[in-house]
Each structure stands twice: as C-alpha cells, then as structure tokens.
PQR file with spaces between the fields and no chain letter, atoms N, CA, C, O and H, PARSE charges and radii, in Angstrom:
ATOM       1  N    UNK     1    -139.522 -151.021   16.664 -0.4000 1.5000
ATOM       2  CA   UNK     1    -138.572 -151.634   15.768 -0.0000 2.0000
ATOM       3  C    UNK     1    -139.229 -152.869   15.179  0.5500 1.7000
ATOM       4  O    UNK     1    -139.925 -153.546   15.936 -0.5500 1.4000
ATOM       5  N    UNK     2    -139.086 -153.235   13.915 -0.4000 1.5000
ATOM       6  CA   UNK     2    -139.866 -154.465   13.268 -0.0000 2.0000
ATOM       7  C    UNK     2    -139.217 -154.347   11.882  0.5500 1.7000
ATOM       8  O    UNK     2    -138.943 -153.330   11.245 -0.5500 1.4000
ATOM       9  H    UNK     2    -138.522 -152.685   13.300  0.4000 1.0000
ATOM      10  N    UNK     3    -139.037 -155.657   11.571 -0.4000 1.5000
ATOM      11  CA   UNK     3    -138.151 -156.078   10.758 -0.0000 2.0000
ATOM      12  C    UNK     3    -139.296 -157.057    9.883  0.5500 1.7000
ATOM      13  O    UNK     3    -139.822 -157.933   10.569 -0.5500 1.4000
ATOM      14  H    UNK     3    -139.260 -156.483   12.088  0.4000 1.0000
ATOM      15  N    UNK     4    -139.704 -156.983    8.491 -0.4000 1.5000
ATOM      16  CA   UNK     4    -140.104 -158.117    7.663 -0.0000 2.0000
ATOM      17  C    UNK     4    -139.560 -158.722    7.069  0.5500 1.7000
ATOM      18  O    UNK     4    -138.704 -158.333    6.275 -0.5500 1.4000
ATOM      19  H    UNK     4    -139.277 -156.271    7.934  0.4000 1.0000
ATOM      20  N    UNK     5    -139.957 -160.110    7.311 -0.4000 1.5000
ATOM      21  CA   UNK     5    -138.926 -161.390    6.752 -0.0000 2.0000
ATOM      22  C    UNK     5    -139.686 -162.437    6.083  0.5500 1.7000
ATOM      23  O    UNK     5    -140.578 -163.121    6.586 -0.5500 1.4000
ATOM      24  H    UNK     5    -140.652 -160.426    7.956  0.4000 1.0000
ATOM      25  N    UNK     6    -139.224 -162.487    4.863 -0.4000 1.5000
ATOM      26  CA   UNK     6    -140.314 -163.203    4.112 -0.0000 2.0000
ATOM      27  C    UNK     6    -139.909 -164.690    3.931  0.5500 1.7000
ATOM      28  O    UNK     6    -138.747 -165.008    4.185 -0.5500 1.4000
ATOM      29  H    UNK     6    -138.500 -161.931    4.455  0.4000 1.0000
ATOM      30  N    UNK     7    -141.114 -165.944    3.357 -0.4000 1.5000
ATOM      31  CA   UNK     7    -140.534 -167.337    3.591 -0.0000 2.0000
ATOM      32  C    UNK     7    -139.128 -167.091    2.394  0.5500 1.7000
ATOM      33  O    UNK     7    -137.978 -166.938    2.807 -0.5500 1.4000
ATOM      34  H    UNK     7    -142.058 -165.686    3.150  0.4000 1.0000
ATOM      35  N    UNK     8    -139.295 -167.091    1.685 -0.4000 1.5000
ATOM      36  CA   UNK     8    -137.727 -167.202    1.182 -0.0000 2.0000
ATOM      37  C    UNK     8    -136.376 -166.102    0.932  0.5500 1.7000
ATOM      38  O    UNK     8    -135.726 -165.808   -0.072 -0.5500 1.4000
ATOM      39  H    UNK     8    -140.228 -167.216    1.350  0.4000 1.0000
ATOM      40  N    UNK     9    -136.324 -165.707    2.246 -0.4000 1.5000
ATOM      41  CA   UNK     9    -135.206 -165.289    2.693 -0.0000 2.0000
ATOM      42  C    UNK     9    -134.301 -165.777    3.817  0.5500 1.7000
ATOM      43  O    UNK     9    -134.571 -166.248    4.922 -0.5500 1.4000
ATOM      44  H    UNK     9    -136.852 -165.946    3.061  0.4000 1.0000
ATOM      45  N    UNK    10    -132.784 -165.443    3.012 -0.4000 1.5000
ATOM      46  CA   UNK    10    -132.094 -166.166    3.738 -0.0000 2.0000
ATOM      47  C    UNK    10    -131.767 -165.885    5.523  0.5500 1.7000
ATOM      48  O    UNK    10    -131.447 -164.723    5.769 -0.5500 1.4000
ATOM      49  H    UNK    10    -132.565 -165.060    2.114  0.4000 1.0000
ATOM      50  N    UNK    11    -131.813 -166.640    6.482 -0.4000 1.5000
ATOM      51  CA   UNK    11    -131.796 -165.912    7.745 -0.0000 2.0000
ATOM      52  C    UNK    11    -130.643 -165.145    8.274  0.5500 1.7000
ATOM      53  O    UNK    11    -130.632 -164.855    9.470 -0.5500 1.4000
ATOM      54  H    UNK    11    -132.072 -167.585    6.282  0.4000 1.0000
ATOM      55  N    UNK    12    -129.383 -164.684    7.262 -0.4000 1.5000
ATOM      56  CA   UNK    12    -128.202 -163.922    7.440 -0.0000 2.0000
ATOM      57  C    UNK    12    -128.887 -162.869    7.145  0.5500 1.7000
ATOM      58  O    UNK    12    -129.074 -162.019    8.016 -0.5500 1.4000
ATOM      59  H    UNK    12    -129.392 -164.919    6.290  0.4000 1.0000
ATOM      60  N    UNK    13    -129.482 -162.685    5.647 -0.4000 1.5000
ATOM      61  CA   UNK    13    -130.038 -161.035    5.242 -0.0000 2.0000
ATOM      62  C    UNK    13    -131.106 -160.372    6.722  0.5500 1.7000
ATOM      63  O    UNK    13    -131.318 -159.237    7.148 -0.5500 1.4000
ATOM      64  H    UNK    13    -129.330 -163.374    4.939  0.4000 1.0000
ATOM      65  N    UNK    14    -131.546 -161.688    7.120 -0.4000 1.5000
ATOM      66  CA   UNK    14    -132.617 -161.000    8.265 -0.0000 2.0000
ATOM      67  C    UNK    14    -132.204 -160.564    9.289  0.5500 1.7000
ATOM      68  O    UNK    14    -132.567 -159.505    9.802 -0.5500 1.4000
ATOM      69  H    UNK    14    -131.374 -162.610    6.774  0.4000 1.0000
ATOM      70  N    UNK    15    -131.186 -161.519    9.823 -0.4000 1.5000
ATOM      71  CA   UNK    15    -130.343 -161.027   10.986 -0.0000 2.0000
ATOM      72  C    UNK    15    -129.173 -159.741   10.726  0.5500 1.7000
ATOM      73  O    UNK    15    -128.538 -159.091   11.557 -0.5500 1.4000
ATOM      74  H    UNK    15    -130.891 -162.379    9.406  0.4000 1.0000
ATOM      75  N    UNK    16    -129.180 -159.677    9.328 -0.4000 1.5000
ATOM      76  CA   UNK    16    -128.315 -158.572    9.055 -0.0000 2.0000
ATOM      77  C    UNK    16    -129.199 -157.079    9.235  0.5500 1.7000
ATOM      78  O    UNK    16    -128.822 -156.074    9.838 -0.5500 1.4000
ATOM      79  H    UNK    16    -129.696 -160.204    8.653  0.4000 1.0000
ATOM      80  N    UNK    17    -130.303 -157.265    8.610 -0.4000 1.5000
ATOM      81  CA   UNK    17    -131.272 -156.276    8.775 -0.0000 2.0000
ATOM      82  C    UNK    17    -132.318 -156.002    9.780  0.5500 1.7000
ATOM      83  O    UNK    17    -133.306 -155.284    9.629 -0.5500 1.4000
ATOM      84  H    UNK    17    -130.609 -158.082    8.121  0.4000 1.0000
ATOM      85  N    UNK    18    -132.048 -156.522   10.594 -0.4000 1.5000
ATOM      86  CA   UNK    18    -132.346 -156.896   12.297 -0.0000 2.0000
ATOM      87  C    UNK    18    -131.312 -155.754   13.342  0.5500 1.7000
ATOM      88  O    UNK    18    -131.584 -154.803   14.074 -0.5500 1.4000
ATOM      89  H    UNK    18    -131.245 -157.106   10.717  0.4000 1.0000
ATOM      90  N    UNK    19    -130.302 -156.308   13.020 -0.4000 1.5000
ATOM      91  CA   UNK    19    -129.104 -155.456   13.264 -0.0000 2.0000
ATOM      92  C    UNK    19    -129.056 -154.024   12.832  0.5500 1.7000
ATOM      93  O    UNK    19    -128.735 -153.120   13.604 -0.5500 1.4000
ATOM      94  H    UNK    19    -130.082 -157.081   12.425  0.4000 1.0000
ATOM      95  N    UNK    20    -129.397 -153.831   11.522 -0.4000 1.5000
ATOM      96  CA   UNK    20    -129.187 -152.382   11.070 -0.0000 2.0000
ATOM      97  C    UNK    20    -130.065 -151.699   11.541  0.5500 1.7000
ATOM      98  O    UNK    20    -129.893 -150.482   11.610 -0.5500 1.4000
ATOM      99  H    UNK    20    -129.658 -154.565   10.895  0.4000 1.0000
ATOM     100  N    UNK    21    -131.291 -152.311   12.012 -0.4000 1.5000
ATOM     101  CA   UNK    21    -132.292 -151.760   12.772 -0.0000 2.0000
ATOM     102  C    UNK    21    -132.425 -151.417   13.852  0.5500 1.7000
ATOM     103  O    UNK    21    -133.314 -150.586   14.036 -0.5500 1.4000
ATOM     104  H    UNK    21    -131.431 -153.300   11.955  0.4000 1.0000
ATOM     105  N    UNK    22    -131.755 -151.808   14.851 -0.4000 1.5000
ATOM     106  CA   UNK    22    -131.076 -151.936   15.931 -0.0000 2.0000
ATOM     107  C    UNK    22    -130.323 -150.525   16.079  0.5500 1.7000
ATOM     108  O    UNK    22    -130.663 -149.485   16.643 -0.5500 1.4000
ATOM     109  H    UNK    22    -131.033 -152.483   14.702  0.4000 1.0000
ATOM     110  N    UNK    23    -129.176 -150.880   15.361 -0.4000 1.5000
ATOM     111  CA   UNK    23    -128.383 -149.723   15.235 -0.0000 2.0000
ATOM     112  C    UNK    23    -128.846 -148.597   14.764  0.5500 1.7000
ATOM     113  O    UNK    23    -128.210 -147.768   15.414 -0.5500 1.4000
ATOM     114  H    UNK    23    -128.900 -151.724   14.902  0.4000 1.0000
ATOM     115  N    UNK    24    -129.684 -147.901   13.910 -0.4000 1.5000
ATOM     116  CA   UNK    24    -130.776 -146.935   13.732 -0.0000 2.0000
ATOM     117  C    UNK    24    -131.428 -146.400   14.847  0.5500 1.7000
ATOM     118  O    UNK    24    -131.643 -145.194   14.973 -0.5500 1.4000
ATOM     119  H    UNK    24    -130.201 -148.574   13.382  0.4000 1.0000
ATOM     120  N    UNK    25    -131.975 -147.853   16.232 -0.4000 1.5000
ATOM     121  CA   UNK    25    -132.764 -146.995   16.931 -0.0000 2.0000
ATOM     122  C    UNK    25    -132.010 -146.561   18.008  0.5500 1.7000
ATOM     123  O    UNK    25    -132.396 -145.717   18.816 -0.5500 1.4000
ATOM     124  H    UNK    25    -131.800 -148.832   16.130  0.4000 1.0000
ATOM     125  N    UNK    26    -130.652 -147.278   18.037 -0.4000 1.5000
ATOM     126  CA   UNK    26    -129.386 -146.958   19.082 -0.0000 2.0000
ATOM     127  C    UNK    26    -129.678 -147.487   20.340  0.5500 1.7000
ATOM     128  O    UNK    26    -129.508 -146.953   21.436 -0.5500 1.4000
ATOM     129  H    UNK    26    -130.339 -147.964   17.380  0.4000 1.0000
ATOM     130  N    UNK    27    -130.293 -148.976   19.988 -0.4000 1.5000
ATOM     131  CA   UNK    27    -129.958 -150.294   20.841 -0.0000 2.0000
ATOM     132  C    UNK    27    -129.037 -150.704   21.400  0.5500 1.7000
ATOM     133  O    UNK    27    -129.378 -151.438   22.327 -0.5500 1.4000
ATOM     134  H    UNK    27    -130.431 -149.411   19.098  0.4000 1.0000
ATOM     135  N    UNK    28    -127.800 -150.572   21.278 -0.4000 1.5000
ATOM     136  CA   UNK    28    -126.576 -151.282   21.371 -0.0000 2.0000
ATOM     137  C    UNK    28    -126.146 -150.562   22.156  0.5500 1.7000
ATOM     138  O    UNK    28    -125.772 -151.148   23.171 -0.5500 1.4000
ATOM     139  H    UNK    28    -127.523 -149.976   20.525  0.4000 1.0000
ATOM     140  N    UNK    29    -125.923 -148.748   22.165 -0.4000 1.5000
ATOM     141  CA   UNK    29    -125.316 -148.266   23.042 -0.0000 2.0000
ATOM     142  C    UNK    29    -126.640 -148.041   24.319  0.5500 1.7000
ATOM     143  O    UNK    29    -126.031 -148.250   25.368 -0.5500 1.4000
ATOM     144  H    UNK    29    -126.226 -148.272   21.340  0.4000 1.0000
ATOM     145  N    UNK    30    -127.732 -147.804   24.590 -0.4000 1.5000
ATOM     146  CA   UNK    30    -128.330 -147.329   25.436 -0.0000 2.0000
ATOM     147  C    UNK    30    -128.111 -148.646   25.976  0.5500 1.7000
ATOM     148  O    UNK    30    -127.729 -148.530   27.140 -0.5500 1.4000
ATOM     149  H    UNK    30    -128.227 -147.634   23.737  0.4000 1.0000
ATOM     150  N    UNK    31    -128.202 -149.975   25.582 -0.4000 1.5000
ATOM     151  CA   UNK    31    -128.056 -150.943   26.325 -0.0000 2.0000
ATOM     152  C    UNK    31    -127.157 -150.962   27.634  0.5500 1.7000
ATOM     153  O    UNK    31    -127.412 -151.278   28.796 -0.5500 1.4000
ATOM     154  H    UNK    31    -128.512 -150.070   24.636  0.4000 1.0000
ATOM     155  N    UNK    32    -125.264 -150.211   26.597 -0.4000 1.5000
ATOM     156  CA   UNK    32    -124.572 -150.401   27.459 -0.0000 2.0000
ATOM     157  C    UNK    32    -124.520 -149.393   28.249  0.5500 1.7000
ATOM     158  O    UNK    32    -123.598 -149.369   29.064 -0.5500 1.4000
ATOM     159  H    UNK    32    -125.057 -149.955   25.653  0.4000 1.0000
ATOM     160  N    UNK    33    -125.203 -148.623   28.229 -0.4000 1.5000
ATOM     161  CA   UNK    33    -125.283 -147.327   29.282 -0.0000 2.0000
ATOM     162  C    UNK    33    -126.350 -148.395   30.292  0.5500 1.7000
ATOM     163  O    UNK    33    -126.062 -148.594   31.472 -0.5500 1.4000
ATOM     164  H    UNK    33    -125.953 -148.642   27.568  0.4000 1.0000
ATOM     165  N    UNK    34    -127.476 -148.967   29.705 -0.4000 1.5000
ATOM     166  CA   UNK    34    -127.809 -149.194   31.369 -0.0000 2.0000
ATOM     167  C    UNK    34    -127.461 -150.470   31.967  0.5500 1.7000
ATOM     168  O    UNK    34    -127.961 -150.950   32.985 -0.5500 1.4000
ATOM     169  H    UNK    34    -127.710 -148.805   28.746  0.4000 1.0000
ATOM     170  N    UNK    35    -126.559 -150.968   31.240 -0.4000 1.5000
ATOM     171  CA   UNK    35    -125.831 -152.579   32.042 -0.0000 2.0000
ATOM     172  C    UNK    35    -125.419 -151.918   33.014  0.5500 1.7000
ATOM     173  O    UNK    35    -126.278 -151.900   33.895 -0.5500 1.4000
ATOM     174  H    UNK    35    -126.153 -150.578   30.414  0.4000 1.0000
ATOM     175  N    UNK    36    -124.265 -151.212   33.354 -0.4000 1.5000
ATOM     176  CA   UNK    36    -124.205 -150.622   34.845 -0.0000 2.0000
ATOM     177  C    UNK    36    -124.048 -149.620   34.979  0.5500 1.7000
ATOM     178  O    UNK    36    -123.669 -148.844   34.102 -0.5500 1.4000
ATOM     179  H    UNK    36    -123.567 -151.227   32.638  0.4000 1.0000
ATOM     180  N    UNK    37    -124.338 -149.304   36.310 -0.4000 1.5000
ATOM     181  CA   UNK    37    -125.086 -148.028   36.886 -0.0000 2.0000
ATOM     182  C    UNK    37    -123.447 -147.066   36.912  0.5500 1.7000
ATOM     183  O    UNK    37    -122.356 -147.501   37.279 -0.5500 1.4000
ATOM     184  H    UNK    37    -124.646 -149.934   37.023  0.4000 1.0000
ATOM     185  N    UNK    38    -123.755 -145.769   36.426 -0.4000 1.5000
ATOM     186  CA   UNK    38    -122.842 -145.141   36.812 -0.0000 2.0000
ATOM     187  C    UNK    38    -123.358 -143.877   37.686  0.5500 1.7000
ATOM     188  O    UNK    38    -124.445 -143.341   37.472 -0.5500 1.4000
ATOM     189  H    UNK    38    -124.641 -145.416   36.128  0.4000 1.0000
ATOM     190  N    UNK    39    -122.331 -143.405   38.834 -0.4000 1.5000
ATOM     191  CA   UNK    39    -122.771 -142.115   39.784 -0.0000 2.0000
ATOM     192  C    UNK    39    -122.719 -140.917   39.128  0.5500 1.7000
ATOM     193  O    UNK    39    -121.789 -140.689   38.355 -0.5500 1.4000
ATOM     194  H    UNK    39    -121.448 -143.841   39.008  0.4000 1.0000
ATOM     195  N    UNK    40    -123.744 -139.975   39.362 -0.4000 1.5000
ATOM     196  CA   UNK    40    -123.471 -138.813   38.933 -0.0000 2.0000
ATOM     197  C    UNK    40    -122.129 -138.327   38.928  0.5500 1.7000
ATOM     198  O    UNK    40    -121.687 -137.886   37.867 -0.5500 1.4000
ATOM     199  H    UNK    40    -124.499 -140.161   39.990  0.4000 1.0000
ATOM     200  N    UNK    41    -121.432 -138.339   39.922 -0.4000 1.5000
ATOM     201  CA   UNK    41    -120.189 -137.716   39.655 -0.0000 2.0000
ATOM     202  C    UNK    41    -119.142 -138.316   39.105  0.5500 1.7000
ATOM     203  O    UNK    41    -118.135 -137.613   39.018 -0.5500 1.4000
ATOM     204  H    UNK    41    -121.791 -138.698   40.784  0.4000 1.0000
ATOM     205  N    UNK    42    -119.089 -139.158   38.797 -0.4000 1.5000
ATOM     206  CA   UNK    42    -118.182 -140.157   37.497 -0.0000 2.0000
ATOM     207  C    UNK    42    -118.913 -139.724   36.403  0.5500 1.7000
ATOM     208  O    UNK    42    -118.152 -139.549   35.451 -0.5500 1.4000
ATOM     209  H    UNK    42    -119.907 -139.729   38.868  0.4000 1.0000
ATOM     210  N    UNK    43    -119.890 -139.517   36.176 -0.4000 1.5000
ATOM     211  CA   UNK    43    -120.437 -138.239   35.077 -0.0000 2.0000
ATOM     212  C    UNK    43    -119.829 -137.457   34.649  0.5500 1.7000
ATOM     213  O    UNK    43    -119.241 -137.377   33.570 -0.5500 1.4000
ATOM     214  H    UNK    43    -120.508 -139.659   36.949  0.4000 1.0000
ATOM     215  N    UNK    44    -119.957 -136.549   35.794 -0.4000 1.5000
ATOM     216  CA   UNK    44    -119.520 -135.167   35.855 -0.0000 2.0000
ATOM     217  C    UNK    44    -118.274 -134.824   35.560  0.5500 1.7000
ATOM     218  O    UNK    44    -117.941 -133.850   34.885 -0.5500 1.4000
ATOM     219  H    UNK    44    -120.434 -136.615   36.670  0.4000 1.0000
ATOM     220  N    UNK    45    -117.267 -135.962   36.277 -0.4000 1.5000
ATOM     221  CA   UNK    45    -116.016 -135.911   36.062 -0.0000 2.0000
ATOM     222  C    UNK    45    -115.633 -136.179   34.905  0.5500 1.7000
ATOM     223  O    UNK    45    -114.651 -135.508   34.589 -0.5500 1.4000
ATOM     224  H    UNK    45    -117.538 -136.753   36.825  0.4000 1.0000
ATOM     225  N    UNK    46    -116.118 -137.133   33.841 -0.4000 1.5000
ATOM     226  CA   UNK    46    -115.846 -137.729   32.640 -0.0000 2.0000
ATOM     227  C    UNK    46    -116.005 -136.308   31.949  0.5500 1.7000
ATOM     228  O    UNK    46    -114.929 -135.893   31.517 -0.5500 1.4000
ATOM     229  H    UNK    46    -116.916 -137.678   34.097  0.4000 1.0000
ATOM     230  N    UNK    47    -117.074 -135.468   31.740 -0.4000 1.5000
ATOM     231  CA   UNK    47    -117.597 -134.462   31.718 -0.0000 2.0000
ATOM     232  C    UNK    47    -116.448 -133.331   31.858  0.5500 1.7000
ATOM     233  O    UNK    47    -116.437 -132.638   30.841 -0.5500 1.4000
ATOM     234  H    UNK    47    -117.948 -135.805   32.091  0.4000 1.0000
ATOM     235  N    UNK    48    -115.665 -133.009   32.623 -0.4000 1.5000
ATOM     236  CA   UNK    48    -114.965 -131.917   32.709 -0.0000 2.0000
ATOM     237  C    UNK    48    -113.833 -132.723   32.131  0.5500 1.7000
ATOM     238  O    UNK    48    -113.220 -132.081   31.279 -0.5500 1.4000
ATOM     239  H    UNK    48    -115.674 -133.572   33.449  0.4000 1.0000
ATOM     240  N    UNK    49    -113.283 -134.170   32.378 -0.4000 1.5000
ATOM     241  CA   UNK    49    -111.742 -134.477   31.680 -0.0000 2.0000
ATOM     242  C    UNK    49    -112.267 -134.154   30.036  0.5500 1.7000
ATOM     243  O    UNK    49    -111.434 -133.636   29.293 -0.5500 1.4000
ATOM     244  H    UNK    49    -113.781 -134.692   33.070  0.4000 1.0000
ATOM     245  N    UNK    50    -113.391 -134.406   29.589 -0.4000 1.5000
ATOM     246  CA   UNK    50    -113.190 -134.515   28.064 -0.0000 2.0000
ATOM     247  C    UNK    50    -113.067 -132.851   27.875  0.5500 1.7000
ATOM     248  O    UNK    50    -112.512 -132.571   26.813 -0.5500 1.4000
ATOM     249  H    UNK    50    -114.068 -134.827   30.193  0.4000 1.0000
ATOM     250  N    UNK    51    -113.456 -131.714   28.655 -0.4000 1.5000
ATOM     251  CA   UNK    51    -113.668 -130.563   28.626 -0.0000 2.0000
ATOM     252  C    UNK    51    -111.916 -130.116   29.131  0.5500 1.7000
ATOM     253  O    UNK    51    -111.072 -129.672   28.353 -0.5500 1.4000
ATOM     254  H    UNK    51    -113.907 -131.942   29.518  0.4000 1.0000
ATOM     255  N    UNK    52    -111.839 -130.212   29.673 -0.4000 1.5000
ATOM     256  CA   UNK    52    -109.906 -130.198   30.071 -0.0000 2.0000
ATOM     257  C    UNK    52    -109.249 -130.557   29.050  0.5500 1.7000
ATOM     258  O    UNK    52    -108.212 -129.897   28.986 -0.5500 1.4000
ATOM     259  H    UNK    52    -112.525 -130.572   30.305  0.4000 1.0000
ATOM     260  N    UNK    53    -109.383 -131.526   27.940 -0.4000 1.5000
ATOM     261  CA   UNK    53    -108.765 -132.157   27.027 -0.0000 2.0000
ATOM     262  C    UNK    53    -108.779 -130.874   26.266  0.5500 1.7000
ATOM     263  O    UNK    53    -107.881 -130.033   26.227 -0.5500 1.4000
ATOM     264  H    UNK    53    -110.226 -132.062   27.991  0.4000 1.0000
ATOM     265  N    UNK    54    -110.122 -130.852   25.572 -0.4000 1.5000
ATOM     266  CA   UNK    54    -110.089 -129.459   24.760 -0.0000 2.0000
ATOM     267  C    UNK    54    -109.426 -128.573   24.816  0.5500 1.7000
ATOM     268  O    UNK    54    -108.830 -128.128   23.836 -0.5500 1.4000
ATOM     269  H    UNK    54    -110.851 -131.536   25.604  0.4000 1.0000
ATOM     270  N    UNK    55    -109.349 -128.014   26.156 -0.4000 1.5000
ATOM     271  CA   UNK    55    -108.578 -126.892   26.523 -0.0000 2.0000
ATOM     272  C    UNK    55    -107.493 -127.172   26.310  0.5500 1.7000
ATOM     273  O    UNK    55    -106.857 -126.283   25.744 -0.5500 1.4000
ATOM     274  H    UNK    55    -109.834 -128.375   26.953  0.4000 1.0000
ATOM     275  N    UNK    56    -106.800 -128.359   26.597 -0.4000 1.5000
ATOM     276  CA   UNK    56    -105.541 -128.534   26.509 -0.0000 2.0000
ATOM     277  C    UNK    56    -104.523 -128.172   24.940  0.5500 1.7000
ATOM     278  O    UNK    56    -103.458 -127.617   24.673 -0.5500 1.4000
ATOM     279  H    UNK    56    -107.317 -129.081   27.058  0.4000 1.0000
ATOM     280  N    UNK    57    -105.658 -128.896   24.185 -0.4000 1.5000
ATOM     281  CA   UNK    57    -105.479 -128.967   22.758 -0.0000 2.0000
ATOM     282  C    UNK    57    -105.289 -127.299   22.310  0.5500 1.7000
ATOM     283  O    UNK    57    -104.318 -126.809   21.733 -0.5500 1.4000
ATOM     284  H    UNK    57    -106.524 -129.347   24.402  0.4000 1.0000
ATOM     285  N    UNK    58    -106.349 -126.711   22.701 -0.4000 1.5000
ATOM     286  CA   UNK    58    -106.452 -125.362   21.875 -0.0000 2.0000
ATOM     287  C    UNK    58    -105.967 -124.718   23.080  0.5500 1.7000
ATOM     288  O    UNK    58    -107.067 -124.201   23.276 -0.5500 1.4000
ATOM     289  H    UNK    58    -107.138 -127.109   23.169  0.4000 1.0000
ATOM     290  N    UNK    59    -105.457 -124.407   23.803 -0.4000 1.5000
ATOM     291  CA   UNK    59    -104.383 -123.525   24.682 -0.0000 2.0000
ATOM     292  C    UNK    59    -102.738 -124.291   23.770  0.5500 1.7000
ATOM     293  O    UNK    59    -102.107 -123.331   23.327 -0.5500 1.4000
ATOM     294  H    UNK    59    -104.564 -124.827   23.643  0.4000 1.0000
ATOM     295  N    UNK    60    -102.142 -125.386   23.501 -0.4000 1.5000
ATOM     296  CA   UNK    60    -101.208 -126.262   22.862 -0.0000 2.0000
ATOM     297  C    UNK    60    -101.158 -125.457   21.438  0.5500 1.7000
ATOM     298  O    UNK    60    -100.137 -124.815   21.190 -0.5500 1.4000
ATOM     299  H    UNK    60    -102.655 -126.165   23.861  0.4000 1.0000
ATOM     300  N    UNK    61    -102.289 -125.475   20.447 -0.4000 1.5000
ATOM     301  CA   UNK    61    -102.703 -125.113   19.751 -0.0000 2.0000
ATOM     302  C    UNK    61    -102.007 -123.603   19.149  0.5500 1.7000
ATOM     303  O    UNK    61    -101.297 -123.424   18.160 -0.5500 1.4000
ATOM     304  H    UNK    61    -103.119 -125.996   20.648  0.4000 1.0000
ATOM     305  N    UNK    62    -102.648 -122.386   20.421 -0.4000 1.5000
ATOM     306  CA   UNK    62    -101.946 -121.190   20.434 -0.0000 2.0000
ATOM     307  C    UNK    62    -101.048 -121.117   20.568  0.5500 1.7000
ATOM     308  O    UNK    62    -100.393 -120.249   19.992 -0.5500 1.4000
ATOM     309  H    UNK    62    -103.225 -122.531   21.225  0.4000 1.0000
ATOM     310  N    UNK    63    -100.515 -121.985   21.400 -0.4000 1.5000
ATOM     311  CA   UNK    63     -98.811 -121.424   21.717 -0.0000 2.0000
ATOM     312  C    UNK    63     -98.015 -121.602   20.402  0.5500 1.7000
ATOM     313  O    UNK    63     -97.509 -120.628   19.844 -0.5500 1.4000
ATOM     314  H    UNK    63    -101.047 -122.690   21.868  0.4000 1.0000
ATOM     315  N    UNK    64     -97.887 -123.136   19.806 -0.4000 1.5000
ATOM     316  CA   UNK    64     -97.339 -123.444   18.617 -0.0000 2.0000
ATOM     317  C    UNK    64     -97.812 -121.883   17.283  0.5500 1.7000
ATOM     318  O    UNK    64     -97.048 -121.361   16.471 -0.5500 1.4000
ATOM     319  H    UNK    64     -98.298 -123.927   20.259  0.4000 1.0000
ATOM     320  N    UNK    65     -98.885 -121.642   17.475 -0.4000 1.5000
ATOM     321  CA   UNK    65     -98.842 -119.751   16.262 -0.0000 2.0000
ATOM     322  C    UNK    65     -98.188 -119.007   17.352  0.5500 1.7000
ATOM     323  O    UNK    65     -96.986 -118.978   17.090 -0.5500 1.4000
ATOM     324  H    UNK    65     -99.505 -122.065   18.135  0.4000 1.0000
ATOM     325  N    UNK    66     -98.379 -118.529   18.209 -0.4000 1.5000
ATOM     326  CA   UNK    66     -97.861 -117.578   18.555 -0.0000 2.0000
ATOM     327  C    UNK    66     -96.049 -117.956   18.444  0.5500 1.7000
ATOM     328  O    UNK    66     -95.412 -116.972   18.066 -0.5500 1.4000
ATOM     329  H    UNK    66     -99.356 -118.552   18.422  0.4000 1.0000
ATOM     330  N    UNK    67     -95.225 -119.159   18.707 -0.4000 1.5000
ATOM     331  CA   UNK    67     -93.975 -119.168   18.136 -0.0000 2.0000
ATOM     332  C    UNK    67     -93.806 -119.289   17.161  0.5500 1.7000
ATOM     333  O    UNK    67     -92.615 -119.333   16.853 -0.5500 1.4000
ATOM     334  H    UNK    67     -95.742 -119.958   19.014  0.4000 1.0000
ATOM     335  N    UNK    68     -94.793 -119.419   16.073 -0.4000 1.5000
ATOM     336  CA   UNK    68     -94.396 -118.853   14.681 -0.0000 2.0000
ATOM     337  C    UNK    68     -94.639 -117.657   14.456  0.5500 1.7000
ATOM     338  O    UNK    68     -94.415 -117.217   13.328 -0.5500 1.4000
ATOM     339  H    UNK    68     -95.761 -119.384   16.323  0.4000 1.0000
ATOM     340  N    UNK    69     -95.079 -116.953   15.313 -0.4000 1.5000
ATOM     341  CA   UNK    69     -95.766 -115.592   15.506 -0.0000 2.0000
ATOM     342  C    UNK    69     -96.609 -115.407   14.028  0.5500 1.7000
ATOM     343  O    UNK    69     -96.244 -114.498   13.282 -0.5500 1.4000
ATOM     344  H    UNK    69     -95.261 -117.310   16.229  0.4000 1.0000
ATOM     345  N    UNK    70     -97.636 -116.205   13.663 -0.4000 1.5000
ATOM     346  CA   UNK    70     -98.716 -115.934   13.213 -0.0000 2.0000
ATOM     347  C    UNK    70    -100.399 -115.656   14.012  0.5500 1.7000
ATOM     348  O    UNK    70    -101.514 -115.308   13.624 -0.5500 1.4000
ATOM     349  H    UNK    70     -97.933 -116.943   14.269  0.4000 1.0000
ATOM     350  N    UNK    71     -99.820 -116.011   15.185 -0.4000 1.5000
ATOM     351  CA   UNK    71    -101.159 -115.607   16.438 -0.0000 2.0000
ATOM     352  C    UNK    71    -100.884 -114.564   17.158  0.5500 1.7000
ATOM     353  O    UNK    71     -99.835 -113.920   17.145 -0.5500 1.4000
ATOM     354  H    UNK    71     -98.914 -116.293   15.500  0.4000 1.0000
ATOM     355  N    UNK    72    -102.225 -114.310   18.067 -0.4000 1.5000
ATOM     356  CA   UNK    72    -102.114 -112.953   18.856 -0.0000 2.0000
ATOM     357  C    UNK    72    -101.449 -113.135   19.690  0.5500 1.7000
ATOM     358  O    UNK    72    -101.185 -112.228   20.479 -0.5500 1.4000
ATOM     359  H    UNK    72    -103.077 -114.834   18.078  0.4000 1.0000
C-alpha cells in the first residue's frame, strides 16, 4: 500500500486517499477480525445461524405461494 503526496497538497486529500487505500486493500476489516481471537466453533456456529436464516426465509417464502397456490 503507498500513497503519493506531493509538497502542495492539502493533508485532508492525503489522509482521504490514505484511507481509500486502505479500504481497497481491506485493512479495516482484517484488522477487526484479528483484534480478537474468535474459537472455531463460534465460527461454525455463526456459520450455520446465517445458514438457518436462509432456510428460514425460503421455506417462509414457499409457504406464502403455495397459499396463493401459485407454488408446488
């Protein structure tokens, strides 16, 4: 990551484009992934609730066609 900053620029545009650079190489979040440690299975689990959600949605999903009886 490297940012050029020339003598007459203002130090907002630099720090602005410092930042966008940052965010490009996805600084900000890997950071907060390794501020603290999480266990595999708080993983895993996060992992199946967002996967349960889905299901929830599109099982919810069918039922609402099938009582309009436009689904199977």
């Amino acid at each position: 990551m490297s940012v050029i900053v020339h003598d007459d620029m203002p130090i907002d545009q630099a720090l602005r484009m410092l930042w966008r650079e940052a965010i490009r190489e996805n600084i900000p979040d890997e950071y907060e992934k390794r501020r603290y440690r999480i266990k595999p299975t708080t993983e895993r689990h996060l992992i199946k609730k967002e996967f349960a959600k889905q299901k929830r949605r599109r099982r919810s999903a069918t039922r609402k066609l099938r009582l309009k009886g436009k689904g199977v």
